[in-house]
C-alpha positions in Angstrom: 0.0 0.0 0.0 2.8 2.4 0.6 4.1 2.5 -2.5 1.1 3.3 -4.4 1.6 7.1 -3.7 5.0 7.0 -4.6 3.4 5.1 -8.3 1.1 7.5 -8.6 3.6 10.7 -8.0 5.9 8.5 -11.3 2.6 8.2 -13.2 1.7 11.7 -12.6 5.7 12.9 -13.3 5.8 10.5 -16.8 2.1 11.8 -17.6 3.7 15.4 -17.2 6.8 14.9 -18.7 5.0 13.3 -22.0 2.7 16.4 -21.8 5.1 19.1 -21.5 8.0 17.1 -23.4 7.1 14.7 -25.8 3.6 15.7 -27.0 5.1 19.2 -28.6 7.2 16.0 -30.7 4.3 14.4 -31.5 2.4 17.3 -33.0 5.8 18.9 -34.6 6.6 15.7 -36.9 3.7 14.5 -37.9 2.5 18.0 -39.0 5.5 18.6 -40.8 5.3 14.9 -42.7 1.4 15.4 -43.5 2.3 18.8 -44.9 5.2 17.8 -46.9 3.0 14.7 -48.0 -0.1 15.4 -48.8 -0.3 19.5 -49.8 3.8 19.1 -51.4 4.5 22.3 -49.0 6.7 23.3 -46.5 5.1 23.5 -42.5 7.5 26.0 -40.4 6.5 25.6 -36.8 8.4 27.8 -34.2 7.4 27.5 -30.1 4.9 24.6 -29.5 3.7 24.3 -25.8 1.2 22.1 -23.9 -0.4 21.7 -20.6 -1.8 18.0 -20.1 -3.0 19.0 -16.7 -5.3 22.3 -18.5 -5.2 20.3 -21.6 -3.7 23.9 -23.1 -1.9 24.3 -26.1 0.3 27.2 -28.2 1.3 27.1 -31.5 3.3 30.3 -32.6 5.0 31.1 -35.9 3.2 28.6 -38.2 3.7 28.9 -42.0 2.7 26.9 -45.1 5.4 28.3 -47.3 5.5 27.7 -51.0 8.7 28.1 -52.4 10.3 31.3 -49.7 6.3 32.8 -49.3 3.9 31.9 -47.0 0.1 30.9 -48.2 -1.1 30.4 -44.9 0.6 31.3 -41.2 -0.5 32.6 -37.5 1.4 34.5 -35.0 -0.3 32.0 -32.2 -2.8 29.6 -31.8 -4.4 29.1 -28.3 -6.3 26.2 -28.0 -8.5 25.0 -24.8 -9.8 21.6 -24.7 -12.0 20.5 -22.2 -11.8 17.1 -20.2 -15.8 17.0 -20.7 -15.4 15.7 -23.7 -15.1 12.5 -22.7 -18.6 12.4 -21.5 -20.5 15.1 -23.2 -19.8 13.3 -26.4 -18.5 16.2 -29.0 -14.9 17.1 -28.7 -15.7 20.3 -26.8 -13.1 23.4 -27.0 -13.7 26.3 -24.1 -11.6 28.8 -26.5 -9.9 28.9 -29.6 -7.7 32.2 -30.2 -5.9 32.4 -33.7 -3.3 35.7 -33.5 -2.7 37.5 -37.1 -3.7 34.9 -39.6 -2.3 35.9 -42.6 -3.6 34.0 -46.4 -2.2 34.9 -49.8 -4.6 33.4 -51.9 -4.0 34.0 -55.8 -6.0 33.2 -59.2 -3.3 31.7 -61.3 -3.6 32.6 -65.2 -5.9 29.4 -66.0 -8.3 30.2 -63.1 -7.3 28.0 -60.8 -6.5 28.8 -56.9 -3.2 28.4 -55.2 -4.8 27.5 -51.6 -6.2 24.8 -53.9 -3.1 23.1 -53.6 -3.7 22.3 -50.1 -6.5 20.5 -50.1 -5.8 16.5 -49.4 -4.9 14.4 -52.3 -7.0 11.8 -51.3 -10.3 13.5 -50.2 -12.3 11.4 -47.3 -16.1 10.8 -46.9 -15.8 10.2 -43.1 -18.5 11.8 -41.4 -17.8 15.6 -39.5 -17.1 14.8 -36.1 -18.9 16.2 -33.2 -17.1 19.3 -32.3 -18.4 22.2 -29.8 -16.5 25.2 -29.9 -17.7 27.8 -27.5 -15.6 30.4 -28.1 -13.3 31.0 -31.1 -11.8 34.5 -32.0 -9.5 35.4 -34.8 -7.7 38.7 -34.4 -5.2 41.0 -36.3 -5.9 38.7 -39.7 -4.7 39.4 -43.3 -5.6 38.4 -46.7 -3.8 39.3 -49.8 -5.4 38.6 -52.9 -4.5 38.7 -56.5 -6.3 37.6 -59.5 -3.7 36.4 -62.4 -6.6 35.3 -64.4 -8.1 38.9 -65.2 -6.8 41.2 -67.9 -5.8 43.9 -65.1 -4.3 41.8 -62.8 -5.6 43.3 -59.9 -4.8 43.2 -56.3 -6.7 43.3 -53.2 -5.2 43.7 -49.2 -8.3 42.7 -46.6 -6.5 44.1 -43.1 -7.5 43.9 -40.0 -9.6 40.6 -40.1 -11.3 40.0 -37.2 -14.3 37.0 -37.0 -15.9 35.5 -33.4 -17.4 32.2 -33.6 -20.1 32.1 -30.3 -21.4 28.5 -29.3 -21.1 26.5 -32.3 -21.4 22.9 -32.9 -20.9 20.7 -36.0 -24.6 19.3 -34.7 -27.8 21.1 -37.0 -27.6 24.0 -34.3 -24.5 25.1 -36.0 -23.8 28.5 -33.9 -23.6 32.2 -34.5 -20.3 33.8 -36.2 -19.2 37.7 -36.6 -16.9 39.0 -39.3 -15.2 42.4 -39.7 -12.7 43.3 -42.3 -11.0 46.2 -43.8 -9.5 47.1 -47.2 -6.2 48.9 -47.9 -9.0 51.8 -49.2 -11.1 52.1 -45.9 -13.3 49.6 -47.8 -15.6 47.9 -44.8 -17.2 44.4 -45.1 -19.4 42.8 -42.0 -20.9 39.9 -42.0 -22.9 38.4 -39.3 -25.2 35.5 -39.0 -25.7 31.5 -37.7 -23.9 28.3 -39.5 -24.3 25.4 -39.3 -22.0 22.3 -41.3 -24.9 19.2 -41.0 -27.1 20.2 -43.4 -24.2 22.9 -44.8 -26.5 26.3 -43.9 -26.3 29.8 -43.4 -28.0 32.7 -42.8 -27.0 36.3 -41.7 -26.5 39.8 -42.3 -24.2 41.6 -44.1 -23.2 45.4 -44.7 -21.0 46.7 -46.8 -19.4 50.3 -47.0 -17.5 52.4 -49.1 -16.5 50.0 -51.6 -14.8 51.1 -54.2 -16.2 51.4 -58.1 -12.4 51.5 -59.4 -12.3 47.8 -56.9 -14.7 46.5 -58.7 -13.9 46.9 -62.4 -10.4 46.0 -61.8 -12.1 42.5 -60.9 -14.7 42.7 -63.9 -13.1 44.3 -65.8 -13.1 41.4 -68.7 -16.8 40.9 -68.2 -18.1 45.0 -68.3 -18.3 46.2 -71.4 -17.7 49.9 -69.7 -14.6 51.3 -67.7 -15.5 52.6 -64.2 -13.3 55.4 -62.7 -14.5 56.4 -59.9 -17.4 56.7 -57.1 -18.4 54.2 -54.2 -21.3 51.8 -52.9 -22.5 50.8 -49.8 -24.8 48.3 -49.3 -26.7 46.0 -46.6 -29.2 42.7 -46.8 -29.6 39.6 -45.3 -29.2 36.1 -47.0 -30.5 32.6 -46.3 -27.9 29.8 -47.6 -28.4 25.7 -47.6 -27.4 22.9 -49.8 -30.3 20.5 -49.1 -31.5 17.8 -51.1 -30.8 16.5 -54.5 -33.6 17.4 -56.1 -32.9 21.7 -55.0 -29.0 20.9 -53.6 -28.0 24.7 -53.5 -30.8 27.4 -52.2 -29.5 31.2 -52.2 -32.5 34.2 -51.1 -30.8 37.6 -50.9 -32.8 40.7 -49.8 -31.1 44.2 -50.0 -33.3 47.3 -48.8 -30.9 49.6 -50.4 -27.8 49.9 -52.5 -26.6 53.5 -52.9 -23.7 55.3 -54.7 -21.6 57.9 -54.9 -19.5 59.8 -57.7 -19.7 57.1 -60.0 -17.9 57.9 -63.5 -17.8 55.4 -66.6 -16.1 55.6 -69.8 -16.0 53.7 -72.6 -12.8 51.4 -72.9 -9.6 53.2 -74.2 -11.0 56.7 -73.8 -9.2 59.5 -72.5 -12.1 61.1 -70.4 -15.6 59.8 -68.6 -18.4 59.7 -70.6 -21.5 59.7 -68.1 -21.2 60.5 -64.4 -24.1 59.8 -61.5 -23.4 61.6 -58.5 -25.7 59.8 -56.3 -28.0 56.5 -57.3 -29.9 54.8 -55.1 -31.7 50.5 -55.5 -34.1 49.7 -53.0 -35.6 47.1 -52.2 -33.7 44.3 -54.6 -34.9 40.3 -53.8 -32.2 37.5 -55.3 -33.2 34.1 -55.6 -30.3 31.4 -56.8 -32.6 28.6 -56.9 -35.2 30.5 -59.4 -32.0 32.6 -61.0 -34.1 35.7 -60.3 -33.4 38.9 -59.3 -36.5 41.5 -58.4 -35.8 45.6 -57.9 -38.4 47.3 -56.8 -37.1 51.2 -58.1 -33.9 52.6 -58.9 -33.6 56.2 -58.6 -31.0 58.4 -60.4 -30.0 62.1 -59.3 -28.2 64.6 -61.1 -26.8 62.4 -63.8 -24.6 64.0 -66.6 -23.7 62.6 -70.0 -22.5 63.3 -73.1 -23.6 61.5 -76.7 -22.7 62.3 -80.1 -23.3 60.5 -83.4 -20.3 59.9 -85.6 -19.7 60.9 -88.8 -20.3 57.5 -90.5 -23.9 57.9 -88.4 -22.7 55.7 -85.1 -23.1 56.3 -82.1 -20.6 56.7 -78.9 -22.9 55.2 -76.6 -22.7 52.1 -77.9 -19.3 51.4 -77.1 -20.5 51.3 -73.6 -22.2 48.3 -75.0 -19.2 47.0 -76.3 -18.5 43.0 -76.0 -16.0 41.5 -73.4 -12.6 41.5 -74.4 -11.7 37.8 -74.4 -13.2 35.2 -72.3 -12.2 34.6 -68.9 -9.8 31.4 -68.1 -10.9 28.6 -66.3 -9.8 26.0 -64.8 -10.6 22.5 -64.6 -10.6 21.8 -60.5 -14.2 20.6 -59.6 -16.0 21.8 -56.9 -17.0 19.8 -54.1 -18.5 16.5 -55.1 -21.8 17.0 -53.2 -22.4 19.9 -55.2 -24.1 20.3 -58.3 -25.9 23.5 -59.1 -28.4 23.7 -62.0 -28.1 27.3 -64.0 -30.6 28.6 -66.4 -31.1 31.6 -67.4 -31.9 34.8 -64.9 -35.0 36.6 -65.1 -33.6 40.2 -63.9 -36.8 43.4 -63.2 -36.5 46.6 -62.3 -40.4 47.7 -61.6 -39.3 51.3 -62.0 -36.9 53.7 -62.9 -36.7 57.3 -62.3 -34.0 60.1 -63.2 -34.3 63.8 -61.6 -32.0 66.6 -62.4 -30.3 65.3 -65.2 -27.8 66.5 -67.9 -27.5 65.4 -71.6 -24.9 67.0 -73.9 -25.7 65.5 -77.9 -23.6 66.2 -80.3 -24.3 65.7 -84.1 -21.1 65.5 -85.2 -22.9 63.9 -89.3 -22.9 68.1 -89.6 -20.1 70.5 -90.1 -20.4 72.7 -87.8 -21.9 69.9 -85.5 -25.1 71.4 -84.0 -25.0 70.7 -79.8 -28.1 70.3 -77.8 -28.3 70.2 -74.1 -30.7 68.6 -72.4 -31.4 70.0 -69.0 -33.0 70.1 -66.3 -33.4 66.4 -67.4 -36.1 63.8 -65.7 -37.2 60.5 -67.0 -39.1 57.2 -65.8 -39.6 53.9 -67.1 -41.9 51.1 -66.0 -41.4 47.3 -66.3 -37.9 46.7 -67.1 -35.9 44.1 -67.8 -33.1 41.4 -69.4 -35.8 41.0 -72.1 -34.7 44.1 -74.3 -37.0 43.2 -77.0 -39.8 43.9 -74.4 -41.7 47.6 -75.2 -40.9 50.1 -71.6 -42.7 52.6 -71.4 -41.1 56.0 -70.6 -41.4 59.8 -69.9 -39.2 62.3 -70.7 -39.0 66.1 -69.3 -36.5 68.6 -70.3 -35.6 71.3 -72.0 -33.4 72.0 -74.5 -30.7 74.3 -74.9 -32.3 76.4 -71.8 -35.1 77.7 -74.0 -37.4 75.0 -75.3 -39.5 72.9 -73.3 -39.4 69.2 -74.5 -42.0 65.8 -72.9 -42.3 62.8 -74.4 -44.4 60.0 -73.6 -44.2 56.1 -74.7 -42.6 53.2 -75.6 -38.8 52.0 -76.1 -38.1 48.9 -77.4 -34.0 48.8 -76.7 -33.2 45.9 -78.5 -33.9 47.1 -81.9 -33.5 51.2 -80.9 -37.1 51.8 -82.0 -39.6 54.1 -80.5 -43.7 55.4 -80.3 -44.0 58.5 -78.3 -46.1 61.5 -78.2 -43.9 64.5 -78.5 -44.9 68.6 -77.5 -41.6 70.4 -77.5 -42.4 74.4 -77.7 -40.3 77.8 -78.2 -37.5 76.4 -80.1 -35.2 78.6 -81.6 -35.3 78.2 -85.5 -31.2 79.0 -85.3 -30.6 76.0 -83.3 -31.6 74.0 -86.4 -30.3 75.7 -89.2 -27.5 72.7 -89.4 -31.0 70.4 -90.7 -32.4 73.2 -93.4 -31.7 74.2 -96.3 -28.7 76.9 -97.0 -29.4 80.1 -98.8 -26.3 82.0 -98.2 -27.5 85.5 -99.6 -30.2 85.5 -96.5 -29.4 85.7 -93.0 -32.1 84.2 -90.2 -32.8 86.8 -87.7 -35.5 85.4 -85.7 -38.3 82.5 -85.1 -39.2 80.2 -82.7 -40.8 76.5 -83.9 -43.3 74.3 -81.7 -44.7 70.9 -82.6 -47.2 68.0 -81.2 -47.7 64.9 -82.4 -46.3 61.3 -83.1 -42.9 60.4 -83.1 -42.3 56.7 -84.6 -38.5 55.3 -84.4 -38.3 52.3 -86.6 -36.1 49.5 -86.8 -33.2 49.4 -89.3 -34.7 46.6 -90.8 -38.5 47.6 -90.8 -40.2 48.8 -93.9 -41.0 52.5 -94.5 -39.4 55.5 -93.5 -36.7 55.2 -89.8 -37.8 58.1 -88.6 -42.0 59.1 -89.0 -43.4 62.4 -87.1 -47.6 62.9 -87.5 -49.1 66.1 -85.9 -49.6 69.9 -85.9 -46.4 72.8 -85.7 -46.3 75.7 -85.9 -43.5 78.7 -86.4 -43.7 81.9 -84.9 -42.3 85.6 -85.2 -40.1 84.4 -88.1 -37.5 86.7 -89.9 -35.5 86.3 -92.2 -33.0 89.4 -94.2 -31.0 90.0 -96.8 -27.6 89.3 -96.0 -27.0 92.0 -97.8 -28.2 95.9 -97.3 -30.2 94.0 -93.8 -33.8 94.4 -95.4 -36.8 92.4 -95.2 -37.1 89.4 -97.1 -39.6 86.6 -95.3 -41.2 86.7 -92.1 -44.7 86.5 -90.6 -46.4 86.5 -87.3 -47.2 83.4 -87.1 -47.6 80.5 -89.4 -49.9 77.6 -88.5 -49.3 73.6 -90.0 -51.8 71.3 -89.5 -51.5 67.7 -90.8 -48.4 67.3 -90.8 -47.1 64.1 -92.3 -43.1 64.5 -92.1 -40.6 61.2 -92.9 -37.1 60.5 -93.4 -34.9 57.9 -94.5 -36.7 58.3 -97.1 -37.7 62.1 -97.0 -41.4 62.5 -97.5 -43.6 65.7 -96.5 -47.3 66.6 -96.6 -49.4 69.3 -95.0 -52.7 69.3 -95.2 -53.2 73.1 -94.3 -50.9 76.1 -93.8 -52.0 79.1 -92.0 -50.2 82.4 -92.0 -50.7 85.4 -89.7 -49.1 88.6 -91.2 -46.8 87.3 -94.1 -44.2 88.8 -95.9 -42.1 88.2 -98.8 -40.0 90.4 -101.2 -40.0 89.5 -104.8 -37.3 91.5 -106.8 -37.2 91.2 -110.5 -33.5 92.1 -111.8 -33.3 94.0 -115.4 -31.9 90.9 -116.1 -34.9 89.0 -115.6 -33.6 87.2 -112.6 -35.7 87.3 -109.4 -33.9 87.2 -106.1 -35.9 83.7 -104.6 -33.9 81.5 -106.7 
């Protein structure tokens, strides 16, 4: 009997010693081996320490290197195990602390992922052991990522990281996790929510502020047919994420009250200067669905947009090359996803229910002429109803603005964007003659002094490809207080008070026009007969 306290004080010493001593062995070799092994990396493990008495460990200075750069290191792991494992069946951790993660995580030129690399050769289909982790905090991380695959190759530095993992279990409970990271750019991301592994599941909260337009194309840049220069979003939704059953094995439901921007400015590729700019935009109320590959908005709402438009010389227009096509398609590469995992695509169904610009600016330029005759369009507002992906789908729209600060312009009707064609009511009013000279005819011994045109009717844009004339107007104009001089000596040649045009019939492309009745207030005309028999109107 005496000696049994004297056994117990060696089992107790060996059960130390193999704690404090050999089990920092156990962890170091093995690690490195698996490492080596398996991923075909490098493990660098600096100070490993254990308590088998608290059932403690430390891990500090870890590193997956890859050639002389890390992928994946911590300044310190803390790990707390608890002895109540062993009868509250799930390995059960008081506190997890990981110290200054840092993850360089790269899209190689054929699409593929560096950290791929370190997933297991040999994947295994053993089931996710219990686990209960009540506490787990990551501090002071880091993520640089680059994507080699993109035409920009651009760059992005996620620093600090921090995320807090509160009562989680692998069990259907799951737990609830917080993460907060910032860009290099004061770009903040936070994301908060439950997870749970068995069923794989999600849902949460996310927010998102002042992230960068210039961010974003650099990413996209292959897949926007645009160039962004500038501005900023922030956004905020919740999601609800699960990959069920076979038959539906990957549900996605997004809902985003608002999205909102600042200062955005595009351009078309390879152009020296921005071509539109929004200073403030606002989305409300946008519904995703992954599983139905549809996307709902309820409004957008535009303020104070500016942009400039101009057709070419060979009649094209600059716009369009905001249109353009991507530049080449994307790399990718052949690595499969998990095997678990098949999503179904089709095709999305995208609708915006309404649309609606105030305060607007439009600069169009005719640049067909020489000189090129410029109208502004402002104050600018405009709706449309019932968009969507479907661009051979009739919106209608409203248009109010006026033109070159003098003439009052509405229009009222349908677009059909996918073949540029148009039916609209038109009224546009007090329209200076001289700001369409460029469109009349040139009779360069007269000089126009004054006259102001109005018009309402029908306005029919037709197809390219559509019989009959492009461009069709139907209605009543009229031209008031118009005169017109001799260029030279300044006298009176044409001008009346006011002359009336009802049914008028006006096409072009080809030219056609008829008017059923002219009425003229107070004409004038001077006829000169020359001694030579020549009379000044020809």
């Amino acid at each position: 009997i005496a000696f049994i306290p004297l056994l117990l004080l060696v089992l107790t010493g060996l059960y130390a010693l193999a704690g404090f001593w050999l089990a920092p062995k156990l962890i170091r070799a093995p690690a490195t081996d698996y490492v080596r092994t398996e991923m075909g990396k490098e493990l660098r493990l600096g100070e490993i320490r254990s308590n088998p008495f608290t059932f403690e460990l430390h891990l500090r200075d870890a590193a997956i290197v890859d050639g002389q750069q890390p992928l994946l290191s911590f300044r310190h792991l803390y790990v707390d195990f608890q002895a109540a494992s062993l009868w509250k069946g799930a390995y059960t951790f008081r506190e997890v602390l990981l110290e200054e993660p840092f993850a360089r995580a790269i899209i190689r030129g054929d699409g593929s992922l560096n950290l791929a690399d370190l997933l297991p050769k040999t994947p295994s289909d053993e089931p996710i052991p219990s686990v209960w982790i009540e506490d787990l905090a990551v501090t002071r991380g880091q993520v640089n990522f680059a994507d080699n695959s993109r035409r920009l190759k651009p760059e992005k530095i996620l620093s600090p990281i921090s995320f807090a993992l509160r009562d989680f279990r692998t069990t259907p409970e799951g737990g609830g996790f917080t993460l907060d990271a910032l860009s290099e750019q004061g770009e903040g991301f936070r994301w908060q929510g439950q997870v749970a592994l068995q069923p794989v599941a999600s849902r949460g909260k996310f927010t998102v502020k002042g992230f960068k337009a210039r961010s974003a194309y650099e990413f996209f840049s292959d897949d926007l047919p645009f160039e962004l220069t500038a501005g900023q979003v922030d956004l905020e939704g919740s999601y609800d994420f699960a990959i069920g059953t076979p038959a539906h094995p990957l549900r996605l439901d997004a809902t985003l009250p608002t999205i909102t921007s600042t200062g955005l400015a595009l351009r078309a590729r390879g152009v020296a200067e921005d071509w539109v700019s929004i200073p403030s935009a606002t989305v409300r109320d946008t519904r995703i669905s992954l599983q139905k590959s549809d996307v709902s908005i309820a409004g957008v709402e535009v303020n104070g947009l500016q942009a400039q438009a101009w057709r070419e010389a060979d009649g094209s227009l600059n716009i369009e090359r905001l249109l353009a096509p991507p530049l080449a398609p994307r790399a990718t590469s052949a690595t499969r996803g998990p095997r678990h995992v098949k999503a179904v695509w089709r095709p999305w169904n995208v609708r915006v229910a309404t649309f609606a610009l105030q305060g607007g600016k439009l600069r169009l330029e005719d640049r067909t002429l020489s000189p090129a005759p410029v109208f502004v369009l402002a104050p600018l507002a405009a709706t449309a109803s019932n968009l969507s992906q479907d661009l051979g789908k009739p919106v209608t729209v409203t248009v109010t603005t006026t033109i070159n600060g003098k003439a009052p312009l509405t229009l009222a009707g349908t677009v059909v964007p996918d073949t540029a064609s148009a039916d609209v009511q038109m009224t546009v009013a007090q329209m200076p003659v001289a700001d369409l000279l460029a469109y009349l005819p040139d009779y360069p011994s007269t000089e126009l002094r004054s006259g102001t045109a109005e018009a309402r009717g029908r306005v029919v844009l037709a197809p390219a490809d559509a019989p009959g004339p492009e461009l069709a107007f139907t209605g009543d104009a009229a031209v008031s207080r118009f005169e017109m001089v001799e260029r030279k000596g300044g006298r009176d040649f044409l001008a009346w008070e006011r002359a009336d045009m009802q049914g008028v019939s006006l096409a072009m492309a080809p030219e056609d026009i008829r008017i059923k009745r002219i009425t003229a207030r107070k004409p004038f005309i001077r006829v000169v007969i020359a001694p030579d028999q020549t009379i000044n109107l020809v």
